[in-house]
C-alpha positions in Angstrom: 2.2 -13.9 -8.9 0.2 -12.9 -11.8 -2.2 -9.7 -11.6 -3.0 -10.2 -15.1 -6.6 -11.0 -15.8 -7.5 -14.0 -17.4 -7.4 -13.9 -20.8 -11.2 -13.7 -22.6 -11.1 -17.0 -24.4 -10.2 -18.8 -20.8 -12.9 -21.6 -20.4 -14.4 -21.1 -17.1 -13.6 -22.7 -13.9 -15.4 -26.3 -13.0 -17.4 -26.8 -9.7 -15.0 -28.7 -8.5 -12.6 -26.0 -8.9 -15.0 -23.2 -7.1 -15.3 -25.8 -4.1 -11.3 -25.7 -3.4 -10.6 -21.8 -3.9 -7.0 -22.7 -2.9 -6.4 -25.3 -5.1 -2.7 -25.4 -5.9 -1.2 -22.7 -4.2 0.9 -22.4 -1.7 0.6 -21.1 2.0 2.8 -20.0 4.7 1.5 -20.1 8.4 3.8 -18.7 11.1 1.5 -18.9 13.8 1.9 -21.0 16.8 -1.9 -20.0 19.4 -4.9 -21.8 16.6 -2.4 -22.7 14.2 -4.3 -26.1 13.8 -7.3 -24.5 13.0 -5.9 -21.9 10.7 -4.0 -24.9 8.9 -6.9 -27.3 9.1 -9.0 -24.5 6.9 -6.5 -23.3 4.9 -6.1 -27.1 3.7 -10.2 -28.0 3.4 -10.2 -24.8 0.8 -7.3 -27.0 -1.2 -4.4 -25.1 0.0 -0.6 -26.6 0.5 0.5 -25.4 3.7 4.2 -24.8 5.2 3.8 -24.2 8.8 7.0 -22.6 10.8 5.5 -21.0 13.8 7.7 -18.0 14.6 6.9 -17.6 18.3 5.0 -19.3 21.3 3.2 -18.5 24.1 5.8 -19.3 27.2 4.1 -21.4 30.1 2.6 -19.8 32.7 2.8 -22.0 35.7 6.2 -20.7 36.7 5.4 -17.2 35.6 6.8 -15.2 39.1 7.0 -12.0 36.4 3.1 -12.2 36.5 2.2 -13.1 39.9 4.6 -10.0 40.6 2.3 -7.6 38.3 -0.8 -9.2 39.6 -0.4 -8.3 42.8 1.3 -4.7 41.7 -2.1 -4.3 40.4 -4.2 -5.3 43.5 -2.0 -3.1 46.0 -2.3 0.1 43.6 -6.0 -0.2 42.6 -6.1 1.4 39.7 -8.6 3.6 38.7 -8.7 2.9 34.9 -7.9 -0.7 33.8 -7.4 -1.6 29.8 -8.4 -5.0 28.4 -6.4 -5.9 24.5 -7.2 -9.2 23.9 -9.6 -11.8 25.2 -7.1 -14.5 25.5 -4.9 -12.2 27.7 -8.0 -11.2 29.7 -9.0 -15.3 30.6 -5.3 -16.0 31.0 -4.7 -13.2 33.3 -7.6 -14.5 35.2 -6.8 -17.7 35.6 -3.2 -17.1 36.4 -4.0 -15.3 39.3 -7.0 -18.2 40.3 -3.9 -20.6 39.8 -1.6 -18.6 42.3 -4.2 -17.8 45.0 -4.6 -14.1 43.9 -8.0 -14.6 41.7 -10.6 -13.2 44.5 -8.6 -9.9 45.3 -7.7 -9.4 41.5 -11.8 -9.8 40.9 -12.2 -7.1 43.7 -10.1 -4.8 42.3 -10.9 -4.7 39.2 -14.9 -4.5 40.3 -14.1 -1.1 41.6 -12.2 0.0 38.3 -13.3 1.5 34.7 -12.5 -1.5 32.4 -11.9 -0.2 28.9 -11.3 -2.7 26.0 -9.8 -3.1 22.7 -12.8 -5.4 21.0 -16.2 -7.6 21.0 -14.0 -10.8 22.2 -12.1 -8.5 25.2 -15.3 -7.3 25.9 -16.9 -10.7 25.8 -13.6 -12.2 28.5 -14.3 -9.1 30.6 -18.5 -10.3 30.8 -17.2 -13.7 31.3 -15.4 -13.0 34.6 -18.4 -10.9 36.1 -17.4 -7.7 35.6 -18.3 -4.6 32.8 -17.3 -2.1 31.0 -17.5 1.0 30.6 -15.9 1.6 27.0 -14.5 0.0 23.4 -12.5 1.4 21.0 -14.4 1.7 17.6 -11.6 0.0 15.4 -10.5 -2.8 17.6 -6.7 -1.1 17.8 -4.8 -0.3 20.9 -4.2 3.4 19.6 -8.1 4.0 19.4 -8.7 2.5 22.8 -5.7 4.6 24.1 -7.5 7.8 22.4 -10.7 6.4 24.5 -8.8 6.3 27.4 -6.7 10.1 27.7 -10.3 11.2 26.1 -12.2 10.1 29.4 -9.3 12.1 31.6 -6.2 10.1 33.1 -4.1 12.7 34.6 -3.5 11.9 37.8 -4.6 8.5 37.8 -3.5 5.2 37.6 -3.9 3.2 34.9 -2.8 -0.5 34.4 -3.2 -1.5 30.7 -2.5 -5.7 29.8 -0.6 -6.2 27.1 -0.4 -9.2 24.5 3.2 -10.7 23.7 3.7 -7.3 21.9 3.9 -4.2 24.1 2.6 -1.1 22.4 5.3 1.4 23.9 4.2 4.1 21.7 0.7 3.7 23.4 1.9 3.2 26.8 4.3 6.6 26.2 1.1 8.7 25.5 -0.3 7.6 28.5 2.5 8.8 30.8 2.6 12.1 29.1 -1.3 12.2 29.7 -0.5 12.3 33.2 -1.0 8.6 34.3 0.7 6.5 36.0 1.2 3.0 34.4 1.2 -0.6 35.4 1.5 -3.6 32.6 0.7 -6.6 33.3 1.3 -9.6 30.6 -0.4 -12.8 31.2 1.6 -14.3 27.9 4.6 -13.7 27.1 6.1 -14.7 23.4 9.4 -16.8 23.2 11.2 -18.6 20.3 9.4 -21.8 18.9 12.3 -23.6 18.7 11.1 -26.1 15.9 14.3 -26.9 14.3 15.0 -25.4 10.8 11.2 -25.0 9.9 11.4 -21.4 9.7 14.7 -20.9 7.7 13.2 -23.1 5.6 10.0 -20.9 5.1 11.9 -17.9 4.5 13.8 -19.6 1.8 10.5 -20.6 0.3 9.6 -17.1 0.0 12.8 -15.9 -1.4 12.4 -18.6 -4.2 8.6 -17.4 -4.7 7.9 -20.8 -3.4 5.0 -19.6 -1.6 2.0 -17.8 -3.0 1.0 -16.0 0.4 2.5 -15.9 4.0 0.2 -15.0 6.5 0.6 -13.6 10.0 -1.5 -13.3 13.3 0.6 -11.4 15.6 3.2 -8.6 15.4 5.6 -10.3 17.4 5.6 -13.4 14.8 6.4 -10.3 12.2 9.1 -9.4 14.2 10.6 -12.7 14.8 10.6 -14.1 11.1 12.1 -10.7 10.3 14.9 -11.4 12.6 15.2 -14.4 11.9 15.8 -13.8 8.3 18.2 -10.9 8.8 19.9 -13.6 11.4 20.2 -15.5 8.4 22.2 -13.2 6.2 18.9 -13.3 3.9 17.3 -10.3 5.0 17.1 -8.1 2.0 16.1 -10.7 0.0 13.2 -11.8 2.2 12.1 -7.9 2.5 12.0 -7.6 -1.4 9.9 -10.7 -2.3 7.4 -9.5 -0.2 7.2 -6.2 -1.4 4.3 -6.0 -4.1 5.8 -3.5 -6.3 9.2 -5.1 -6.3 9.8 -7.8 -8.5 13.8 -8.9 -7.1 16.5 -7.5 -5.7 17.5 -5.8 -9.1 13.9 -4.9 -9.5 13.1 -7.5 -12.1 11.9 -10.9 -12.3 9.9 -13.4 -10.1 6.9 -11.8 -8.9 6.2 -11.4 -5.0 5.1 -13.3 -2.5 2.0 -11.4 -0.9 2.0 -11.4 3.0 -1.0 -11.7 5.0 -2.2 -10.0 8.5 -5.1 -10.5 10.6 -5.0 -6.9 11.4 -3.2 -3.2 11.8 -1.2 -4.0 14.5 -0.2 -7.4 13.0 0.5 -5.6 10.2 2.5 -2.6 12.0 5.4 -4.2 11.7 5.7 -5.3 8.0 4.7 -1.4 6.9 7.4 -0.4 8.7 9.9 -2.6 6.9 8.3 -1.5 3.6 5.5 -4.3 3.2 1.8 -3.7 2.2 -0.3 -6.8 3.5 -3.4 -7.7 2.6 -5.7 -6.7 6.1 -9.2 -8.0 5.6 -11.8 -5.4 7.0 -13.0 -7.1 10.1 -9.9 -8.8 12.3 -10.7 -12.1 12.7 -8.7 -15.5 11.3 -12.0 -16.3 9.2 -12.2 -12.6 7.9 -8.3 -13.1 7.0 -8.9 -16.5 5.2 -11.4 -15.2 2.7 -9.3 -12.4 2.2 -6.9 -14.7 1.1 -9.1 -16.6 -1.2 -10.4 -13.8 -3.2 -7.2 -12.5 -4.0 -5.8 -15.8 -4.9 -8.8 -16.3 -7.4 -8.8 -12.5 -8.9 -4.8 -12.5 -9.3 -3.2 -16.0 -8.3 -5.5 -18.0 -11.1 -4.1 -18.3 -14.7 -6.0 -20.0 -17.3 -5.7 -20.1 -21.1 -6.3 -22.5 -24.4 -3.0 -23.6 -26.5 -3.5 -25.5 -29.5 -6.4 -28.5 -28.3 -5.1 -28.2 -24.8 -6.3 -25.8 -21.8 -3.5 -24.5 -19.4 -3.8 -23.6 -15.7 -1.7 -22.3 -13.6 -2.8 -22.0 -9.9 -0.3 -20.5 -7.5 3.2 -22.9 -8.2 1.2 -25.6 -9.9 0.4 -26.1 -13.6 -2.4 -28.8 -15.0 -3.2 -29.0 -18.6 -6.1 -30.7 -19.3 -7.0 -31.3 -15.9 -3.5 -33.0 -15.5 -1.0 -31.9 -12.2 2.3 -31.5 -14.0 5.6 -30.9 -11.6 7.4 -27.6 -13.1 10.9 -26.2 -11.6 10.0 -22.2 -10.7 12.0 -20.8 -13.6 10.2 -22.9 -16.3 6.7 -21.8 -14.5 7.7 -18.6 -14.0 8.7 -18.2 -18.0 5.3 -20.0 -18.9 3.2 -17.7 -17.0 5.1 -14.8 -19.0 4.2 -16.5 -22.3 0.2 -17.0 -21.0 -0.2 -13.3 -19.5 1.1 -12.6 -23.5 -2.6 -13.9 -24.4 -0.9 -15.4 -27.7 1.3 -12.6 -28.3 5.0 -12.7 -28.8 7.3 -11.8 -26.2 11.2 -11.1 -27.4 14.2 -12.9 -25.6 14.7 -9.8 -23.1 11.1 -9.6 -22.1 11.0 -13.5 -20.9 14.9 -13.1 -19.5 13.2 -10.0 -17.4 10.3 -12.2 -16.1 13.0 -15.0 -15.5 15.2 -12.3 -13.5 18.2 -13.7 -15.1 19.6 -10.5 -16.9 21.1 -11.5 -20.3 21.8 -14.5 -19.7 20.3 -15.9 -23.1 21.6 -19.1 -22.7 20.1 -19.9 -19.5 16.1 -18.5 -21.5 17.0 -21.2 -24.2 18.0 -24.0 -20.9 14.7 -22.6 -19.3 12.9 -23.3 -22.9 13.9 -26.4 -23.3 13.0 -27.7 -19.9 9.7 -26.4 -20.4 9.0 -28.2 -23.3 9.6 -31.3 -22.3 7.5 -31.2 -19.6 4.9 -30.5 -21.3 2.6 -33.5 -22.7 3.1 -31.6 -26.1 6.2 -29.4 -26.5 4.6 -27.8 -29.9 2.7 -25.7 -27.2 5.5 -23.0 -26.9 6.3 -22.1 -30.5 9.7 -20.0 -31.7 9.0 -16.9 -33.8 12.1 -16.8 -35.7 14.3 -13.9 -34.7 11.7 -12.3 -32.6 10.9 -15.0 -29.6 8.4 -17.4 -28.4 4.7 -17.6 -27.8 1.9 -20.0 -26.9 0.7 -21.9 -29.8 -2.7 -20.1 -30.7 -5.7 -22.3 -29.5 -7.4 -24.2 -32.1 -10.9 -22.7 -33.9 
């Protein structure tokens, strides 16, 4: 993906184009919880979407794990209970309302100090008739954790619910704070089990099919990670998502930027190396037009060759306003030859941006596949013993 900036004869962009931020690029989607409505607005800003959930939330009519911690937490009382997510919170409630333990679990956690990670645990927490008495000021389960030993645990009891992903770290610090801990998990993450879909995203992303592949849990991270490690593909799928490599051999086909809804999301992916993008506030909305002003400031391509106007967008090219199909290696070549801004660039500069080593005669295949999918193939023009460039646009 390009970082370039457009260059300063680029025509600007038509409403049309404004209204569909997304238009023509590409999108991976591994969640699984509000995937439909991460798709459904990923797709009304013009995005193409490739959804492979990684991981879903396991039923919880035959959960006996929770009805066990449930009532775990209504014989020990705790003095200090701590609330992550909203969805856990609800869930946890209505598990226990489903397996006759709702009124004591209510009672007990009346007579506790509720402390939670966010506005929406907060908000669950409200919902069920009960307060708090304390939120973390970054919405992170380290800062509510800090909240928590700040306000005194030793000797107490503290029962924290967790979501899919259990912090040990956080849950260690407690311990050595002097607490004694209870977890309770009202959902629990297991394999999606939808066929090849997520091999097949990870390929994507090897072959810089995909512009940006978002995530909106740590256990999804985890999973495709797994996954693509499972596949023999691991080192490959690490280095196209690293932003400051460009292969394997550290040349060639730009990366593939990943996406998550926040630090702990995110946790995961730093520690194989990664740098997401993490919008400021963590919320799915906040994440999406994090995604779309990127997209437009580095993803977007646009120049004038000769009578005709080129755009690139992600994996797809129009000229003139005209969708034209392009293998990755010719697109990749022809965004070298636009970032140029009419420039030349020699054989080894293009077989670098093609990642193909010296491999000259697979630059002249690539050129010649190029051309004639382009309307007019005088666009790309060969400088005699020096390379090729874009024809200059017409004056």
């Amino acid at each position: 993906m390009s970082e370039t900036p457009q260059h300063p004869s680029t025509p600007p962009a038509s409403t049309g184009q404004l209204a569909q931020p997304l238009r023509g690029f590409r999108i991976g989607v591994t969640a699984h919880r509000r995937a439909g409505d991460l798709i459904e607005a990923l797709e009304r800003k013009g995005a193409t979407v490739m959804h492979a959930p990684a991981l879903k939330i396991a039923p919880v009519e035959d959960d006996e794990a929770l009805r066990t911690e449930t009532a775990a937490v209504i014989t020990a009382a705790p003095d200090i209970v701590m609330v992550t997510t909203a969805y856990g919170m609800r869930r946890w409630i209505e598990a226990a309302d489903a397996a006759g333990q709702g009124e004591d679990l209510l009672a007990t956690l009346a007579t506790s100090s509720i402390y939670v990670r966010g506005p929406k645990a907060r908000g669950a927490v409200r919902a069920a008739g009960l307060d708090d008495d304390g939120i973390s000021s970054d919405e992170t389960t380290a800062t509510l954790t800090d909240l928590v030993i700040d306000a005194g645990v030793e000797g107490k009891t503290v029962a924290v619910q967790v979501h899919g992903y259990t912090d040990v770290a956080a849950l260690e610090r407690l311990r050595q704070a002097g607490a004694t801990v209870l977890t309770v998990t009202p959902y629990r993450w297991v394999n999606a089990e939808d066929g090849d879909k997520l091999p097949q995203l990870i390929e994507a992303v090897i072959n810089r099919e995909i512009d940006v592949l978002t995530f909106t849990s740590a256990p999804a991270v985890d999973a495709v990670l797994s996954t693509a490690d499972a596949l023999g593909r691991g080192a490959e799928f690490r280095h196209a998502l690293r932003r400051d490599d460009r292969s394997p051999s550290g040349e060639g086909l730009g990366s593939v930027v990943s996406a998550a809804v926040g630090p702990v999301t995110a946790a995961p992916l730093v520690h194989a190396g990664i740098t997401p993008l993490i919008p400021e506030r963590f919320r799915m909305g906040a994440l999406i037009r994090l995604v779309c002003e990127y997209l437009e400031n580095t993803g977007a391509l646009r120049v004038q060759s000769g009578g005709s106007v080129l755009e690139i967008r992600g994996q797809s090219l129009s000229v003139d306003g005209i969708p034209l199909a392009l293998a990755p290696a010719p697109l990749q070549l022809l965004k070298a030859l636009m970032e140029a801004g009419g420039t030349i660039r020699s054989h080894a500069e293009l077989l670098t941006a093609m990642g193909v080593g010296d491999a000259d005669h697979a630059l002249h295949m690539t050129i010649s596949r190029l051309r004639a999918a382009l309307p007019d193939p005088t666009i790309v023009e060969t400088v005699l013993k020096r390379g090729y460039r874009l024809r200059p646009p017409r004056i």
